[in-house]
Backbone as numpy.savetxt, mean C-alpha at the origin, in Angstrom:
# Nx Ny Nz CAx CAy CAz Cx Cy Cz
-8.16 8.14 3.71 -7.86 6.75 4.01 -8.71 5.84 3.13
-8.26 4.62 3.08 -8.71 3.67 2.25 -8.77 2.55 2.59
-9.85 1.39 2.65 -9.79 0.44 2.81 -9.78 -0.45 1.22
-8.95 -1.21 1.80 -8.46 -1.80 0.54 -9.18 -3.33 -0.02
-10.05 -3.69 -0.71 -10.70 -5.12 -0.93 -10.23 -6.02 -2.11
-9.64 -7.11 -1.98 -9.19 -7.92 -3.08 -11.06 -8.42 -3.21
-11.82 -8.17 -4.76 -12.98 -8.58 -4.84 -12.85 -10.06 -5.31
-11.83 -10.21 -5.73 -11.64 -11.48 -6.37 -11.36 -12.39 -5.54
-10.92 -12.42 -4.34 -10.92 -13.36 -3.36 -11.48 -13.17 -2.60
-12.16 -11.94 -1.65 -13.15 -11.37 -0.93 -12.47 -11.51 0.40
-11.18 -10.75 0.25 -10.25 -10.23 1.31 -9.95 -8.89 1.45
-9.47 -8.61 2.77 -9.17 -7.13 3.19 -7.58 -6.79 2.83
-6.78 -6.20 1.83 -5.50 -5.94 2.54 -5.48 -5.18 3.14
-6.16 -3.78 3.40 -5.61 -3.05 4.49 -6.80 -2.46 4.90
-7.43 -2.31 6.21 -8.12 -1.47 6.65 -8.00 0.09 6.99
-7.06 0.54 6.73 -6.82 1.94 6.51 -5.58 2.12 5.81
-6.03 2.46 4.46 -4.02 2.74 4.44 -4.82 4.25 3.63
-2.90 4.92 4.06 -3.39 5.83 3.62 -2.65 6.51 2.27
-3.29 7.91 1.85 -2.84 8.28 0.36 -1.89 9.39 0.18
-0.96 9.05 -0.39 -0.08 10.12 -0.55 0.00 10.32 -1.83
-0.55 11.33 -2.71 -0.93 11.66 -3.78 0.05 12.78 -4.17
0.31 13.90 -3.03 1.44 15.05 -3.46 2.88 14.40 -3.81
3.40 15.20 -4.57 4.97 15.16 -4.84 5.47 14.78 -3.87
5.88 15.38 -2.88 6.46 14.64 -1.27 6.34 13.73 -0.53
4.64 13.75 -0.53 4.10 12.41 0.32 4.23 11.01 -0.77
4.36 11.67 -1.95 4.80 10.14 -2.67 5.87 10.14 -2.84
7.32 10.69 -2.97 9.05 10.63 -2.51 8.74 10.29 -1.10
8.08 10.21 -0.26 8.58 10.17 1.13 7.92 8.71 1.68
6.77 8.39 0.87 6.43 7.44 1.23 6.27 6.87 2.68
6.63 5.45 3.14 6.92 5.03 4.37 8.51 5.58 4.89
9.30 5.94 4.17 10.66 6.24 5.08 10.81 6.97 6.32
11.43 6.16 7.19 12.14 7.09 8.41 11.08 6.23 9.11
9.97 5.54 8.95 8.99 4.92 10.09 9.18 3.75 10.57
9.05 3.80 11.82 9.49 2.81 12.64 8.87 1.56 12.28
7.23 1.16 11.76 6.08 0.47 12.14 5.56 0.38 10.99
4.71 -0.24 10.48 3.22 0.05 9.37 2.38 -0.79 10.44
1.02 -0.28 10.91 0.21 -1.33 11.32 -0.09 -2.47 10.37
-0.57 -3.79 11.60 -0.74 -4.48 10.49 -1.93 -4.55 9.76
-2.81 -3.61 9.53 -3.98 -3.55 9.08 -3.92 -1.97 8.17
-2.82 -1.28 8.00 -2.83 -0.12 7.54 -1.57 -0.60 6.44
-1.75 0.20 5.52 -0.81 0.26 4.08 -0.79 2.30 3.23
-0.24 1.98 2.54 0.33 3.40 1.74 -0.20 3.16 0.77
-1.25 3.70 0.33 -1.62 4.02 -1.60 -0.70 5.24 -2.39
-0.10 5.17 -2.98 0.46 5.72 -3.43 0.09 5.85 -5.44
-0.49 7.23 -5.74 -0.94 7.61 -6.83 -0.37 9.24 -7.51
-0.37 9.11 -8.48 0.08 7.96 -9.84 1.69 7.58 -9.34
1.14 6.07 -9.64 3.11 5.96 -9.25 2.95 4.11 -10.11
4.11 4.15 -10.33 4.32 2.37 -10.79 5.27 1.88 -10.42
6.73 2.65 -8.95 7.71 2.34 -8.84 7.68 2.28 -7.14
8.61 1.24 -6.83 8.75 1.90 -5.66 10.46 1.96 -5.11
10.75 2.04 -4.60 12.27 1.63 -3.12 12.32 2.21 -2.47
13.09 1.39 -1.58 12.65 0.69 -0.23 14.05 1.80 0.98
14.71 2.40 0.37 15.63 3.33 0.91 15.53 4.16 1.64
16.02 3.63 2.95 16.08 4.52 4.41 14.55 4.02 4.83
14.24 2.95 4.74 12.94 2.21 5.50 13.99 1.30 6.16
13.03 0.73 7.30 13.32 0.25 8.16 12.96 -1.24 8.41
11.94 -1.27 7.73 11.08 -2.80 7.50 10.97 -3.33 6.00
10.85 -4.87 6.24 10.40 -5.00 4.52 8.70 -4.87 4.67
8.25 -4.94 3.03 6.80 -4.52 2.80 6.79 -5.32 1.62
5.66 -5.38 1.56 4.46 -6.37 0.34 4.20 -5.08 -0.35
4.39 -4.99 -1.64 4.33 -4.39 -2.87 3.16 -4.72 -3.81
2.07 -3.82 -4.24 1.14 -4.41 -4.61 1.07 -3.63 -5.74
1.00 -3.29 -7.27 1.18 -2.74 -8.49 -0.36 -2.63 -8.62
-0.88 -1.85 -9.28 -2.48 -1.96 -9.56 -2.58 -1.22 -11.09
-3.66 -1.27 -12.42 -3.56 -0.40 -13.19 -4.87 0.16 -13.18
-5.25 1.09 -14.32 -6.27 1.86 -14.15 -7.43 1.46 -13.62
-7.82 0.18 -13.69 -9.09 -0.54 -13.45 -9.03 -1.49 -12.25
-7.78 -1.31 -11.90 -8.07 -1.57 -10.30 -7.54 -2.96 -10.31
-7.01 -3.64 -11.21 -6.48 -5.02 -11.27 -5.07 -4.89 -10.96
-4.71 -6.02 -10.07 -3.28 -5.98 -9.91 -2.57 -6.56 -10.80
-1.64 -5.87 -11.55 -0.15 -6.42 -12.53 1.42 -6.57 -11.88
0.75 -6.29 -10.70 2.55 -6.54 -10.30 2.61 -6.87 -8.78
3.31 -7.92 -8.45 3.36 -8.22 -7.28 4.85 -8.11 -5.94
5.41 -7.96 -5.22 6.70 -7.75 -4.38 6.23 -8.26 -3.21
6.46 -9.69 -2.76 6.77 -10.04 -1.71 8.02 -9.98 -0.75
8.02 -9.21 0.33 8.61 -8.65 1.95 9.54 -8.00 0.83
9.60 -7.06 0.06 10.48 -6.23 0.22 11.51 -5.56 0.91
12.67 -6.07 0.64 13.67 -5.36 2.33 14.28 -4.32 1.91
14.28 -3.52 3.19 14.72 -1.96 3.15 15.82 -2.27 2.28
16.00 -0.85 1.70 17.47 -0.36 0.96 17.73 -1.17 0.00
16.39 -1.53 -1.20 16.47 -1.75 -2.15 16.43 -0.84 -2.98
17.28 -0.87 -4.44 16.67 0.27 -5.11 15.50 0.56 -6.13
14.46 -0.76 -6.45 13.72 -0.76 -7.34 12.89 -1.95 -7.25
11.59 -1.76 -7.67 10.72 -2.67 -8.24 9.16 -2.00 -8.81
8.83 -2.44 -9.81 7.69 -1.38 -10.96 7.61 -2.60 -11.21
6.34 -2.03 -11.99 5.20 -2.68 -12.63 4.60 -1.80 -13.96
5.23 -1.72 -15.62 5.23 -0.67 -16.62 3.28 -0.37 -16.47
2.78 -0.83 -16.67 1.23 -0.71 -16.30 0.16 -0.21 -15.56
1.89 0.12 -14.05 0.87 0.64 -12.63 0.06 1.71 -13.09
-0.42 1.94 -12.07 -1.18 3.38 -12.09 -0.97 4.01 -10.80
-1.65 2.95 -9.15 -1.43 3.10 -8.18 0.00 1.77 -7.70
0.52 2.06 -6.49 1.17 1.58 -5.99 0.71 0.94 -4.33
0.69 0.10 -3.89 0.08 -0.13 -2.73 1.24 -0.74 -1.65
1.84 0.22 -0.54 2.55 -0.78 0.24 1.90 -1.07 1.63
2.37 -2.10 2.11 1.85 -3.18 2.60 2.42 -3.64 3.95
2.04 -4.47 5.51 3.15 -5.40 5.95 3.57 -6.55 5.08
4.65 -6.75 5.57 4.72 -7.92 4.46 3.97 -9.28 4.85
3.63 -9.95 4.60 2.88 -10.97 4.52 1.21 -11.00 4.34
1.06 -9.77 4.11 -0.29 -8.93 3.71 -0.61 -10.19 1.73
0.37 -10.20 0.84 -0.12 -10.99 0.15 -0.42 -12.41 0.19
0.27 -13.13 1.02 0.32 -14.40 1.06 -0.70 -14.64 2.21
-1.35 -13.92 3.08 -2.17 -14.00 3.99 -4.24 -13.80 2.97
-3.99 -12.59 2.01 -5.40 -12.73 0.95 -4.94 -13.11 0.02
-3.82 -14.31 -0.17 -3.90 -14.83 -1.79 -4.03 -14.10 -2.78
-3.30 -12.56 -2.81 -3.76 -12.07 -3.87 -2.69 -12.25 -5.12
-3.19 -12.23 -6.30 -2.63 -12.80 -7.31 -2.38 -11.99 -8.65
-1.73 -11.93 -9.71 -1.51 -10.73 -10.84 -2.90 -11.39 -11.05
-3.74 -10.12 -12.17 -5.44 -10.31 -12.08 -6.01 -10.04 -11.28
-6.08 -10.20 -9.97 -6.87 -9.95 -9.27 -7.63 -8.55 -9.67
-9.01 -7.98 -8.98 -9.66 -6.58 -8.89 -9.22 -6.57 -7.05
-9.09 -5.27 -7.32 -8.95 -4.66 -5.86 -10.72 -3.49 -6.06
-10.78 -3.22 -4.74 -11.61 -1.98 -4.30 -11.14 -1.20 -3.72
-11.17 0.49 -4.12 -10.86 0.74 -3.26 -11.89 2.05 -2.06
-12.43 1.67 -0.89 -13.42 2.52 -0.36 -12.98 3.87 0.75
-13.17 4.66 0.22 -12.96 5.94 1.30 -13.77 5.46 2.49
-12.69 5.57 3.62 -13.07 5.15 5.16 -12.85 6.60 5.72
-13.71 7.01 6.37 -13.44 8.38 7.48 -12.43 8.08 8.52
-12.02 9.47 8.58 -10.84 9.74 9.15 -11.66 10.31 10.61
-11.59 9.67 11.90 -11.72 10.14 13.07 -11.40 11.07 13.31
-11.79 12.29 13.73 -11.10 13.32 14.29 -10.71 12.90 15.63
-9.36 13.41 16.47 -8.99 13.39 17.37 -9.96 14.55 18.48
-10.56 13.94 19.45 -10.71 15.00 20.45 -9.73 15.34 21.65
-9.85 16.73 22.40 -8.86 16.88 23.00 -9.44 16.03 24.39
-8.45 15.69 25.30 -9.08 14.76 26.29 -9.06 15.84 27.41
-10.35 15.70 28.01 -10.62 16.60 29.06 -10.19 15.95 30.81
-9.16 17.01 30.98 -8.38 16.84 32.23 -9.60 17.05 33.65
């Protein structure tokens, strides 16, 4: 998981989003999910593309390149689109939508990005 920091405005977009780095978990992305919290997002690496097909919600699209600056921006993306890239990405970041217009984030910007621990679940004792 990842918490996500626009340094350039000294905002949070996501307090946990998480990474789907394999072949699958990046084809599969958010599809088929009901929800994104609104404090959780999808990093998605190496990728510079996304759509939005067989999702259920729109999403804020965030393009990033090697150095962590954003080049590409997608505000509320609605399901069952077929495209939007950024030739430069590196990572891909999705989002709720209104996640950009809420930290002003802007093409240029630096993002951070910090490994947050993952809670283990305990079993609950009956």
């Amino acid at each position: 998981m990842y918490r996500i920091v626009n340094t350039t405005r000294d905002t949070t977009l996501a307090a946990r989003a998480e990474q789907a780095r394999s072949y699958w978990a990046r084809l599969r992305g958010l599809m088929f999910r009901s929800t994104l919290p609104e404090d959780g997002g999808m990093v998605i690496e190496p990728n510079n593309s996304v759509h939005t097909f067989w999702m259920r919600f729109p999403i804020d699209v965030v393009f990033v390149d090697r150095q962590d600056r954003v080049v590409g921006l997608v505000n509320a993306m609605p399901p069952n689109r077929p495209y939007a890239g950024a030739r430069k990405a590196r990572r891909t970041i999705e989002l709720p939508a209104g996640t950009i217009a809420r930290t002003n984030t802007e093409i240029g910007d630096t993002l951070r990005f910090e490994t947050v621990e993952v809670e283990a679940r305990r079993p609950t004792d009956h």
